[in-house]
N, C-alpha and C positions, 0 to 999 in steps of 0.2 A: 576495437572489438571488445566487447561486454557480453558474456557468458555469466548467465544467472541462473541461480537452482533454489529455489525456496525449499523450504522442511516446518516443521513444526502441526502439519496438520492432523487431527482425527476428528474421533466423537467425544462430545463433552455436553453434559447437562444445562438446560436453560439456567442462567445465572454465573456461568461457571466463566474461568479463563484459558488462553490458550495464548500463545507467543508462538507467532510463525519468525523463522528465520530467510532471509537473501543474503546466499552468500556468492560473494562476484567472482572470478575471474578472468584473469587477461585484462583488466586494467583497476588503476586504485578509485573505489567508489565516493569515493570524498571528491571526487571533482567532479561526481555526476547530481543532478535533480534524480531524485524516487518517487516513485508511485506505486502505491498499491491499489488495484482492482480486485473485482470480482464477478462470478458472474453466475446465479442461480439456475436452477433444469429452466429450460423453455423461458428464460426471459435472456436482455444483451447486458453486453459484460456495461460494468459502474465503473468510477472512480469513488474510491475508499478516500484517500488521504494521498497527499503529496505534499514532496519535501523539498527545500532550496535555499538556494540565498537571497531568495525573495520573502521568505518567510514557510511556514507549516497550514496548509489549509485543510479543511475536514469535510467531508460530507457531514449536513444536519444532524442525519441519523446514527452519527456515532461520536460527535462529540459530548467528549467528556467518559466513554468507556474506548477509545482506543489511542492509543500513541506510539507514537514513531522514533528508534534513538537507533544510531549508529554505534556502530564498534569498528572503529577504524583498524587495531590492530591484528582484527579478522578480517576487514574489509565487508563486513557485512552489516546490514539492516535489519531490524527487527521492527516485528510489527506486535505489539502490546493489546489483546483484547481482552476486554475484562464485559462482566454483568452483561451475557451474550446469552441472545435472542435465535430464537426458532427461523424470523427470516434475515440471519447473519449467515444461514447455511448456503454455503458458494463455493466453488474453486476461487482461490487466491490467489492473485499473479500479483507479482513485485518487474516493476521497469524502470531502464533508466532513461537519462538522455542528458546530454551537455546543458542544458537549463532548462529552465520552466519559462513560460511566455514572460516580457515585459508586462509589467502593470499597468493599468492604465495612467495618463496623466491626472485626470480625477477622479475622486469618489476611491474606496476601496476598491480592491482585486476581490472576485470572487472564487469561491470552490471552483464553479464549474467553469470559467475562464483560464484557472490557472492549473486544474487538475485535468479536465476532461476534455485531454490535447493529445494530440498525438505525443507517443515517447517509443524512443529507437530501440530500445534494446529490450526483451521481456524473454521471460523465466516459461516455466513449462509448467506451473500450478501445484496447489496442493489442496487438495480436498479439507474445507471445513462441517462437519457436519453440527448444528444444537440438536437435542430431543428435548420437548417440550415434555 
């Protein structure tokens, strides 16, 4: 059992940054795959970014302004958003799960193969707002 509490959400200005925290309990986070979603009023929840030992995959729309690092000795995950955009505005859920899908045998893993999976355990959200 994975008990998950994200923090780090408000309101911050178009361009600006913000660092959400998942911090786990009841089991050590280093042996799970992470995900973060999101999910805007009136649309369904994304996949943000997922983590593994398969590798780090992003959604299009935010590589290169967000990233993902562990802090083991807190057991927790961070989610790194930098140069944020009006429609970044979302509840943010952090999940986990004992891995992330097998790759395929050929051709690259994609985002949406390897992020936008089912994952067992998930957090209860945190409001991100931008104001453009």
């Amino acid at each position: 059992q994975v008990l998950l509490r994200e923090s780090g959400g408000g309101l911050v200005q178009s361009g600006g940054s913000l660092r959400l925290s998942c911090k786990a309990s009841g089991s050590n986070l280093d042996a799970y795959a992470i995900g973060w979603f999101r999910q805007a009023p009136g649309k369904e929840r994304e996949g943000v970014l997922c983590s593994g030992n398969e590798g780090t995959f992003y959604r299009d729309s935010v590589k290169g302004r967000f990233t993902i690092s562990r802090d083991s000795a807190r057991n927790t995950v961070h989610l790194q958003m930098t140069n944020l955009k009006a429609e970044d505005t979302a509840v943010y859920f952090c999940a986990a799960d004992p891995q992330l899908p097998t790759p395929p045998p050929f051709g690259s893993p994609t985002f949406s193969g390897m992020c936008e999976v089912s994952f067992e355990y998930w957090g209860q959200g945190t409001q991100v707002t931008v104001s453009s």
